[in-house]
MDAnalysis code that builds the backbone (N, CA, C; Angstrom):
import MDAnalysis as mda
import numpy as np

u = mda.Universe.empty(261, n_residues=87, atom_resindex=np.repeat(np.arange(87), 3), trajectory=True)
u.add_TopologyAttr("name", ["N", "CA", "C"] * 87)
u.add_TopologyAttr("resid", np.arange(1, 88))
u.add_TopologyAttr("resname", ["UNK", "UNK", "UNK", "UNK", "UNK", "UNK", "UNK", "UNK", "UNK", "UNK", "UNK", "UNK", "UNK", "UNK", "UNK", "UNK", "UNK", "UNK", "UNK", "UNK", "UNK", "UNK", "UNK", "UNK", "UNK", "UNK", "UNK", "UNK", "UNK", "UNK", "UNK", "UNK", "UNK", "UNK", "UNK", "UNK", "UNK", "UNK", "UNK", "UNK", "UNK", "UNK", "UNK", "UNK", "UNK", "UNK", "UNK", "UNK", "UNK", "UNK", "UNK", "UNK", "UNK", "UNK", "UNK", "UNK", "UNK", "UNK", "UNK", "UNK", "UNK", "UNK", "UNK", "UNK", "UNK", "UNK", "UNK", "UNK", "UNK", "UNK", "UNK", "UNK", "UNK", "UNK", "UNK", "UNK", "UNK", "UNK", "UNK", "UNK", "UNK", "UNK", "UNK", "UNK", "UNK", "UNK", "UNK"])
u.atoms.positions = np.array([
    [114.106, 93.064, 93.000],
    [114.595, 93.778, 91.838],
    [116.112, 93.685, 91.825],
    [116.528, 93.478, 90.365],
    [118.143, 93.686, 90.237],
    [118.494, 94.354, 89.565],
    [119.394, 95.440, 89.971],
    [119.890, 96.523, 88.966],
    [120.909, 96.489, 88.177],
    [121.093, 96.403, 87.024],
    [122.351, 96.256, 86.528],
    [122.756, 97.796, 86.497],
    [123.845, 98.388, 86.961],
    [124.649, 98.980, 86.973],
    [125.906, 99.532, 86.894],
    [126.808, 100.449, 86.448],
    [127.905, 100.415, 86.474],
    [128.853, 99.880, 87.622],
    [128.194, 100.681, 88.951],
    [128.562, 100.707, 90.127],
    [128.556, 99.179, 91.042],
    [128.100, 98.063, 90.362],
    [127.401, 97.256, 91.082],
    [128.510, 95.963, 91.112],
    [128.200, 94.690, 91.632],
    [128.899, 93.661, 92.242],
    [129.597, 93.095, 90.776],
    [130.560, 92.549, 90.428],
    [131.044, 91.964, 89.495],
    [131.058, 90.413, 89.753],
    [129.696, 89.607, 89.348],
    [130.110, 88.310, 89.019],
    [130.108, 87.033, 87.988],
    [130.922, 86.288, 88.475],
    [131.308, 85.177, 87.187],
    [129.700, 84.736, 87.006],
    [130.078, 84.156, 86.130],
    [128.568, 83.246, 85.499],
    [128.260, 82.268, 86.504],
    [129.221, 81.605, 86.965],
    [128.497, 80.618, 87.667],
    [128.127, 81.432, 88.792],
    [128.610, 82.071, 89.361],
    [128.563, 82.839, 90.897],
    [126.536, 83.527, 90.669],
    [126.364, 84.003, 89.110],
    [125.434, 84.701, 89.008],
    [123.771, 83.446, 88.593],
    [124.773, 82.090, 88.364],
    [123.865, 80.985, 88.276],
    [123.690, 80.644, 89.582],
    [124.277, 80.659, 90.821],
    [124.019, 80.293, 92.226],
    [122.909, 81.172, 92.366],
    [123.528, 82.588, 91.975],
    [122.102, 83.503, 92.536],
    [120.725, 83.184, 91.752],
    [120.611, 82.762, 90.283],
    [119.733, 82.626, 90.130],
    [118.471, 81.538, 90.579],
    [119.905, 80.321, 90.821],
    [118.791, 79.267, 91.441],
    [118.616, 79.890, 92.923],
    [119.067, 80.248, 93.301],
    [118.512, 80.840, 94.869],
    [116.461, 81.807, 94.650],
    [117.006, 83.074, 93.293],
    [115.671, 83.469, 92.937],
    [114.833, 82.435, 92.777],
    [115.129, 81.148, 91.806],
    [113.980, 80.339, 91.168],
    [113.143, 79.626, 92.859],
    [113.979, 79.370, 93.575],
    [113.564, 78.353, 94.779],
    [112.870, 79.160, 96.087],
    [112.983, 80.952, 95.802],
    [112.094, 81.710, 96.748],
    [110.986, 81.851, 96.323],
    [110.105, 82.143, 97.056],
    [108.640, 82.300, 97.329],
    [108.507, 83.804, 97.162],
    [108.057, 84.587, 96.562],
    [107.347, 84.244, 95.556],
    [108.410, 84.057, 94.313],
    [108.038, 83.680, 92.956],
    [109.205, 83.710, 91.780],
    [109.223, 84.493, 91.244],
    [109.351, 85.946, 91.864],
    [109.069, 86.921, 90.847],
    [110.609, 88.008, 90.799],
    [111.134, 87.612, 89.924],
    [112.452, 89.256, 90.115],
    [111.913, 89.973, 88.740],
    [112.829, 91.258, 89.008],
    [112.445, 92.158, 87.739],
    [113.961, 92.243, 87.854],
    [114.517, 92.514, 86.534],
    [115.598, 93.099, 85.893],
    [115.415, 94.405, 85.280],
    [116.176, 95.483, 86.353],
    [116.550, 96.746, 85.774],
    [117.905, 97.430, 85.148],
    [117.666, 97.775, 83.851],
    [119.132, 98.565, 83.354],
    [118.541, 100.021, 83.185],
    [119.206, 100.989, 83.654],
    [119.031, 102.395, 83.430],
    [119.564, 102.459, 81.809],
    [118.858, 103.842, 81.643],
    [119.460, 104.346, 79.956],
    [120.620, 105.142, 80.442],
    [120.771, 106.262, 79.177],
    [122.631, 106.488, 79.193],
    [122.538, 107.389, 80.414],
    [121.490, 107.808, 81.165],
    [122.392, 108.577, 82.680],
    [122.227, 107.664, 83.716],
    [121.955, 106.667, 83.482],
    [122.069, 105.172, 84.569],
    [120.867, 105.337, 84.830],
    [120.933, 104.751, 86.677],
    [119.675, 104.549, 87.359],
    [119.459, 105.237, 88.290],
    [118.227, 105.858, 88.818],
    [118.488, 106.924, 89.256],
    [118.941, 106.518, 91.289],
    [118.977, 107.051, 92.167],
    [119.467, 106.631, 93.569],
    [118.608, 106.135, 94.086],
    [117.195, 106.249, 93.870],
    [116.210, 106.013, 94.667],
    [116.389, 104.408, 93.899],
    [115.848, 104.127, 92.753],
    [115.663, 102.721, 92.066],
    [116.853, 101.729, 92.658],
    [118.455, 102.550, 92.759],
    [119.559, 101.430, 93.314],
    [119.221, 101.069, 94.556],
    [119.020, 102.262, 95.557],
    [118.037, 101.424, 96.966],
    [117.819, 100.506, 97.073],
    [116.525, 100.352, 95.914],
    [115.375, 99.480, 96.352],
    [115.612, 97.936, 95.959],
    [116.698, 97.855, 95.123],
    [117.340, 96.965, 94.163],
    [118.167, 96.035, 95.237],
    [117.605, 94.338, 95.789],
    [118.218, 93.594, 96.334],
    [120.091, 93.753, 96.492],
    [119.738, 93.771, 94.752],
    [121.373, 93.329, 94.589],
    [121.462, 94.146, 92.863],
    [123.098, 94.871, 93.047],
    [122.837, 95.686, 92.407],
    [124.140, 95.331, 91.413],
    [124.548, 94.601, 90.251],
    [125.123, 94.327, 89.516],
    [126.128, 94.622, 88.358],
    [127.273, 94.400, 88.054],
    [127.644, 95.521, 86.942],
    [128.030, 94.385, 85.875],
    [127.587, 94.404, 84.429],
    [128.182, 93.987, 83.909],
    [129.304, 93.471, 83.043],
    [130.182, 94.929, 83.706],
    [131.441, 95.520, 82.972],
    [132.011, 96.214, 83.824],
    [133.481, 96.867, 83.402],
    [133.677, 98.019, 84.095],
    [133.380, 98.668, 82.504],
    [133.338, 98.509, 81.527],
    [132.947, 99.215, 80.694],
    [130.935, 99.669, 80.307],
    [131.055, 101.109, 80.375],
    [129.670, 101.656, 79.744],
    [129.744, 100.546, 78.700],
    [128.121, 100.501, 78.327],
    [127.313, 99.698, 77.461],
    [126.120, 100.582, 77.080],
    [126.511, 100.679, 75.871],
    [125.002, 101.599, 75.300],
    [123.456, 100.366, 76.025],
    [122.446, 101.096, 76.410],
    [121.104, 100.542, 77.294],
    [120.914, 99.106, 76.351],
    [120.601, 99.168, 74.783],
    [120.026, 97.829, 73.980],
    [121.098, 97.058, 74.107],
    [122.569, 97.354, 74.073],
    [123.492, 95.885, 73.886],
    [123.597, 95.643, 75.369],
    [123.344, 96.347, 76.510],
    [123.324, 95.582, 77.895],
    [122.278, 94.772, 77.840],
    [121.311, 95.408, 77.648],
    [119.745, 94.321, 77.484],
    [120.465, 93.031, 76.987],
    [121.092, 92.868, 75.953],
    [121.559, 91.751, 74.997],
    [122.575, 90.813, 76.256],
    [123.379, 91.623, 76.662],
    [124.326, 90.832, 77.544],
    [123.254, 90.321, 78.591],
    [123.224, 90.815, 79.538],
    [122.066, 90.402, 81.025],
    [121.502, 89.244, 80.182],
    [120.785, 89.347, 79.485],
    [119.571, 88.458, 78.608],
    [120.781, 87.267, 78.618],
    [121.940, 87.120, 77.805],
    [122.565, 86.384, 77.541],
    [122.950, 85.775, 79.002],
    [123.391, 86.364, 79.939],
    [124.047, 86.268, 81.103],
    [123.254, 85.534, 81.795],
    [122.101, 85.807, 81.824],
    [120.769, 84.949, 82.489],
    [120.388, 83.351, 81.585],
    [120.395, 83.642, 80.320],
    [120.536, 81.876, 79.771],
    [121.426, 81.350, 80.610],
    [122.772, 81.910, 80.196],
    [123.869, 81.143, 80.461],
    [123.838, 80.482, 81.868],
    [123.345, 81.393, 82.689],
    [122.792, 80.485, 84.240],
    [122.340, 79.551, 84.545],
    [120.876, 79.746, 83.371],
    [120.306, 78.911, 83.241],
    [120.391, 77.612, 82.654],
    [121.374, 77.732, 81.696],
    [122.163, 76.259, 80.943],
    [122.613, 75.759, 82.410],
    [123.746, 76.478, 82.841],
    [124.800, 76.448, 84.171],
    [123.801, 75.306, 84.776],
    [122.873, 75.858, 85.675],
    [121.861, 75.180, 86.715],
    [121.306, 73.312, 86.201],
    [121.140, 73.866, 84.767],
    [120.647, 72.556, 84.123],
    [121.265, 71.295, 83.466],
    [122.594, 72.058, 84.094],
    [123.788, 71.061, 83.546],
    [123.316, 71.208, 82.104],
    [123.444, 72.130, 81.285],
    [123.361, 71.924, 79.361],
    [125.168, 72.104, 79.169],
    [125.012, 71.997, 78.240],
    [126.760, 72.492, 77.078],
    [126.708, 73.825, 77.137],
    [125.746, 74.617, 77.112],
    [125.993, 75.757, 76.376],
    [127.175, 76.460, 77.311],
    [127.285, 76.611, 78.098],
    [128.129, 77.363, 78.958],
    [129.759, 76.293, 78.785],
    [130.081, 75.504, 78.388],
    [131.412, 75.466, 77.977],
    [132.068, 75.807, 76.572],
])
């Protein structure tokens, strides 16, 4: 599990495309992506959360983070596949 959080690691796109091909190439292929609503996530869920992420230092209302992460995760995924989209 990955938490996006306020509190959490700040990284570049590519840094967050390394991590993803690292997820795609473990056994099993399964991550979940978590964003808390507006009182975050609660302590127990950041625990349990591999790696715990921020996508800002700025709050993000819960639907336009969904939008970023979502975006943030293509963009990896271009990254990994050598596409354009990421220049």
């Amino acid at each position: 599990m990955i938490a996006f959080d306020l509190g959490g690691r700040s990284l570049s796109s590519v840094e967050l495309a390394r991590r993803v091909q690292g997820w795609e190439e473990q056994a099993p292929q399964r991550t979940a992506f978590v964003i808390g609503g507006a009182e975050g996530l609660a302590p127990s869920v950041l625990q349990r959360a591999e790696l715990s992420l921020a996508l800002g230092a700025m709050t993000l209302p819960h639907q336009l983070a969904r939008v970023v992460a979502g975006e943030q995760l293509y963009r990896a995924l271009t990254i990994n596949r050598g596409l354009p989209y990421h220049r």
